[in-house]
N, C-alpha and C positions, 0 to 999 in steps of 0.2 A: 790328685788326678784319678787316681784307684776311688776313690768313693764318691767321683762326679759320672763316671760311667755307671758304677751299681746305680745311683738317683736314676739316671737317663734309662737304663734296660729295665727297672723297673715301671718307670712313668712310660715304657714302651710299651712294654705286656700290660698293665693296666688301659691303655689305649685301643692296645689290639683285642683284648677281652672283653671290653666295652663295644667295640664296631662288630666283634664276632657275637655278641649277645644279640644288640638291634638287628642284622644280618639271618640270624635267627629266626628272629621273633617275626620279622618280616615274612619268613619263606614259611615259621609255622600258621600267617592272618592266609599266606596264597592258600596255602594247602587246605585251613578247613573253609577256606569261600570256596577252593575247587572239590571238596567234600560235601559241601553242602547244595554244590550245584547238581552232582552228579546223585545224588541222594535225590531229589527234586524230581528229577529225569527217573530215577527207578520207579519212586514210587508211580510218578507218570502214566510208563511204561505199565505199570501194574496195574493200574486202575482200566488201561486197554485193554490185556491180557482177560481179565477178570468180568469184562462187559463181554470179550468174544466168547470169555469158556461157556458162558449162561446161557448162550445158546435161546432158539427162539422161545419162548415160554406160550403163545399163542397156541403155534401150529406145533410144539413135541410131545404133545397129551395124543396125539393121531398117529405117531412115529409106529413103526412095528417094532416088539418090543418081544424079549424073551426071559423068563426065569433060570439061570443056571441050576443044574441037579447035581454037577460030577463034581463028586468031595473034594478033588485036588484042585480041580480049578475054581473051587468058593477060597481055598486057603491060600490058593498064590491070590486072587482078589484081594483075601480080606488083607495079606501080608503088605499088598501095593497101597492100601489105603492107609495103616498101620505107619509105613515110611515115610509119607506125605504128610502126616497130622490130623487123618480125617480121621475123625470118633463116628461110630457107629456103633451099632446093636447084631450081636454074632445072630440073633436069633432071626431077624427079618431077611427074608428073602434078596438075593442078588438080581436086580435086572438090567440086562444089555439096551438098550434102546438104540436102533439104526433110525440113518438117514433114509427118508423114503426110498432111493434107489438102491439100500442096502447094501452100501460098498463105501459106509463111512461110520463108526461111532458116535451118535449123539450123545450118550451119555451110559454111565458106567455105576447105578443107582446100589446102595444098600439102605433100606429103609429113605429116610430122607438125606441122608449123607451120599454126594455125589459127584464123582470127576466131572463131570460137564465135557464138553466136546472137544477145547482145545486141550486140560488135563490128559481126556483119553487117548491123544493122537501124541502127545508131545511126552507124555511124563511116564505114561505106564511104557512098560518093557516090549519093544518093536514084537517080538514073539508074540507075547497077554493080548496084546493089539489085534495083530493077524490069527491068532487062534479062538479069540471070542467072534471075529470076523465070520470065519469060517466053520462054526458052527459042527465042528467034528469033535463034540461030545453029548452029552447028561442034560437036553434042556427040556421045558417048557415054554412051548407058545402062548403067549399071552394077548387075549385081546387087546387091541388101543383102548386107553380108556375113554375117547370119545366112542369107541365103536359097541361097548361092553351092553349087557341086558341093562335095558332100565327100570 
């Protein structure tokens, strides 16, 4: 009687460890279809993100548009691009470029490495944002370069 139960509680646990493995295996096919859906949806999501940052390309060669000069605000710049992944050149000039009514970042240029408009509003530091805004440091005005000597 003693070693038709041990059969039985073993043929148990091999059953239950069997239904626990497919049970499993089951909830790990949900997981990476609902992985792979929501993976699908970022990248998505990115590829919007990334069409708004670019911002108009026509009409922001017209934008008014400033050279930063004060040393601490090129280094907190260059440190916000730094955290991001944007590669740039320390040595080319930082430019601000505003939205024609001047009460929005078009874009946040060093050399050709550049936050674009939705980067500038969303990513850099609400402060960097509102202090390149406002224009209470070290710049130069630069002409648009549609408006420059020809």
């Amino acid at each position: 009687m003693k070693r038709g139960s041990v059969c039985f509680f073993v043929a148990a646990t091999f059953v239950l460890l069997i239904l626990h493995s497919t049970c499993r295996a089951q909830g790990n096919a949900q997981r990476k279809d609902s992985l792979e859906v929501l993976n699908e949806d970022f990248q998505s999501l990115s590829r919007i993100f990334e069409t708004l940052n670019a911002g108009d390309t026509v009409y922001t060669p017209f934008f008014p548009r400033w050279s930063v000069q004060d040393r601490g605000l090129k280094l907190r710049i260059f440190t916000a691009f730094r955290n991001h992944g944007i590669n740039f050149d320390q040595t080319d000039p930082i430019y601000v470029i505003v939205t024609p009514d001047q009460q929005d970042i078009a874009d946040v240029r060093i050399g050709k490495a550049g936050f674009g408009k939705m980067y500038s509003k969303f990513v850099l530091a609400q402060d960097l944002h509102q202090t390149l805004l406002a224009r209470k440091y070290e710049y130069k005005t630069e002409a648009p370069v549609g408006y420059g000597p020809e």
